[in-house]
C-alpha positions in Angstrom: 0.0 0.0 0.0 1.7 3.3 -1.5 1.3 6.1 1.4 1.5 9.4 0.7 3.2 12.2 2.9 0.7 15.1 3.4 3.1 16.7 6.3 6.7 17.0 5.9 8.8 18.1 8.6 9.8 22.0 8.8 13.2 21.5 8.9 13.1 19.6 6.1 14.5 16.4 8.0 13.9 12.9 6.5 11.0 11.1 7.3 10.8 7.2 7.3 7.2 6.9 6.5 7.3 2.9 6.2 8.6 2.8 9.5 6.0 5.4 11.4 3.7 7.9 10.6 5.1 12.3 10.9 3.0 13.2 13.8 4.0 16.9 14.5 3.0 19.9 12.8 4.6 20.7 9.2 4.3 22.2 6.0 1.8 20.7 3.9 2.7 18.8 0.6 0.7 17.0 -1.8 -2.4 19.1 -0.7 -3.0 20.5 -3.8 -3.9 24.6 -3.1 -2.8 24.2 0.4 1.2 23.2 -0.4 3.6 24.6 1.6 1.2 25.7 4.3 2.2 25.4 7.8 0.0 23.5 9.9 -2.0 26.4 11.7 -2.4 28.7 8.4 -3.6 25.3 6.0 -5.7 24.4 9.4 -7.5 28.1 9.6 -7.7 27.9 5.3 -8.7 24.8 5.0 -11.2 24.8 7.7 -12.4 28.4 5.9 -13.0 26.9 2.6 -14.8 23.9 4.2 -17.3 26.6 5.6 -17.5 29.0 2.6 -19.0 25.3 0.2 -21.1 24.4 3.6 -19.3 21.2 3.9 -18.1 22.2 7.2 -17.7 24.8 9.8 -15.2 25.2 12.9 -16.4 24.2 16.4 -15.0 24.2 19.9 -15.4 21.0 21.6 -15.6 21.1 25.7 -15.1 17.7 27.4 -17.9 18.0 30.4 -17.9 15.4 32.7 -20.8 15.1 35.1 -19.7 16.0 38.6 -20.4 12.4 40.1 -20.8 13.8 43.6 -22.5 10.2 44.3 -20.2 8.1 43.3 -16.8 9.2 45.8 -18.4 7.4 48.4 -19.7 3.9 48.7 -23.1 5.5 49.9 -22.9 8.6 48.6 -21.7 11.8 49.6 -22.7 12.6 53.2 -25.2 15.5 53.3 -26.1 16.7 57.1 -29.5 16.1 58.2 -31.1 15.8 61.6 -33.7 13.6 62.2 -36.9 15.2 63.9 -39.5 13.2 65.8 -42.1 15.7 64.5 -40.7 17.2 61.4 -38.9 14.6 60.2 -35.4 14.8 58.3 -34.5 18.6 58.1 -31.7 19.7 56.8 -28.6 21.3 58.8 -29.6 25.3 58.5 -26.7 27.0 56.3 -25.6 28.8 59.4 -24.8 25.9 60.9 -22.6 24.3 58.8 -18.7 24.2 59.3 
């Protein structure tokens, strides 16, 4: 299987592609109109003419993780309550609290 190089190295150091794959940011070759791009300018035009033919458009990802208050204890986390003959369980007033 023939690969082809789409990043070369900026300093223009050899590459052995049949040995591992160029994983660092480059210049840009055999991109057609975005040869000899650096990384972040062919990222920004590419990402551009993606957006302009409404094949694409540039988003910013967040990775949210729920907070999982529940699950750093074995019974959960322990939330003060007293337990009132007549009222039932009441929660420790705010004030109160350490």
């Amino acid at each position: 299987l023939d690969i082809k190089q789409v990043i070369r190295p900026a300093d223009d150091s050899a590459v052995d592609l049949a040995k591992e794959a160029y994983t660092e940011k480059g210049i840009l070759v055999n991109s057609g109109a975005f040869d000899d791009m650096d990384f972040d300018m062919a990222f920004d035009t590419i990402a551009a003419e993606l957006d302009s033919q409404g094949k694409g458009r540039v988003t910013t990802n967040y990775r949210l993780r729920d907070w999982g208050v529940s699950r750093q204890r074995y019974w959960g986390a322990p939330i003060p309550v007293i337990n009132c003959k007549q009222c039932g369980s009441v929660p420790v007033p705010e004030d109160q609290l350490p």
